[in-house]
C-alpha positions in Angstrom: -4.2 -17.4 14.9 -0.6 -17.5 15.2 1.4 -15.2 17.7 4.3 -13.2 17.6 6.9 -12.5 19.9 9.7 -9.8 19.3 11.9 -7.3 21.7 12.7 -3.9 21.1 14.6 -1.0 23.5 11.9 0.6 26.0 11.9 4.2 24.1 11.2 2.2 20.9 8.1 0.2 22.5 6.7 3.8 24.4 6.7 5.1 21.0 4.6 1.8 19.8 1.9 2.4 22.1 1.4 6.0 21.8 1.1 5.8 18.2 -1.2 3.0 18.8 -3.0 4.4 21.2 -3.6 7.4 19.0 -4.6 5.5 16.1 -7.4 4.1 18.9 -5.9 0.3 18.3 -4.8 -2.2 20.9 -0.6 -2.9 20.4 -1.5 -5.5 19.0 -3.8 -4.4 16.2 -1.5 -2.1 15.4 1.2 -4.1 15.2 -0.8 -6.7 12.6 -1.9 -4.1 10.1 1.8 -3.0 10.2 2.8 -6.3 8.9 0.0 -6.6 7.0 0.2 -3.5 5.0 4.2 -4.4 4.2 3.4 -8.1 3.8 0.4 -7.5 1.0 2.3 -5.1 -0.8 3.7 -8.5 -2.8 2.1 -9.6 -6.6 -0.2 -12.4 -6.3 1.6 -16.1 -7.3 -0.6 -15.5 -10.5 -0.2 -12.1 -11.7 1.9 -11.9 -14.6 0.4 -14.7 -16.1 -2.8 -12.2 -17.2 -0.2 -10.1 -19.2 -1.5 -10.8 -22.7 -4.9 -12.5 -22.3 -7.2 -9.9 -23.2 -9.0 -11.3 -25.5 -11.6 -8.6 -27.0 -11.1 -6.0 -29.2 -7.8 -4.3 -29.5 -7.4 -1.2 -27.3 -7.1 2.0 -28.9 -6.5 5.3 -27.2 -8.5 8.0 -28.5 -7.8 11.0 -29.6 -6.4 13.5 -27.6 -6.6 17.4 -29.1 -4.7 20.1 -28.3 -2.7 20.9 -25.4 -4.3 23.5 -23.3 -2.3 27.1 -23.7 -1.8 28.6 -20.0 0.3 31.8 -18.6 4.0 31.2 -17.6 4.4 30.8 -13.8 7.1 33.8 -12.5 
């Protein structure tokens, strides 16, 4: 497993650990769902190319009724 190395003012890195340390995870830990969390937020390579491949029945919405009629907030 690869390691990181980064620097960051003291105040910033007391805040680290204390919300690390609250969320009952080593620094590190932390740190690694961090970057994992903003790192996985990315489409897989392959996404977009399922975009018009269904291949079973067309999909119909059904239908829907009437709206609901409710009092006016004040």
């Amino acid at each position: 497993m690869a390691q990181l190395h980064c620097y960051v003012p003291d105040e910033v890195a007391k805040q680290f650990h204390q919300k690390a340390k609250h969320a009952h995870l080593s620094v590190s830990k932390y740190l690694a769902n961090i970057i994992k969390k903003e790192i996985g937020s990315q489409w897989p390579d392959d996404y977009f190319d399922l975009f018009g491949s269904w291949e079973g029945e067309p999909l119909e919405r059904p239908e829907q009724g009437e709206y609901e009629q409710r009092l006016k907030l004040k």
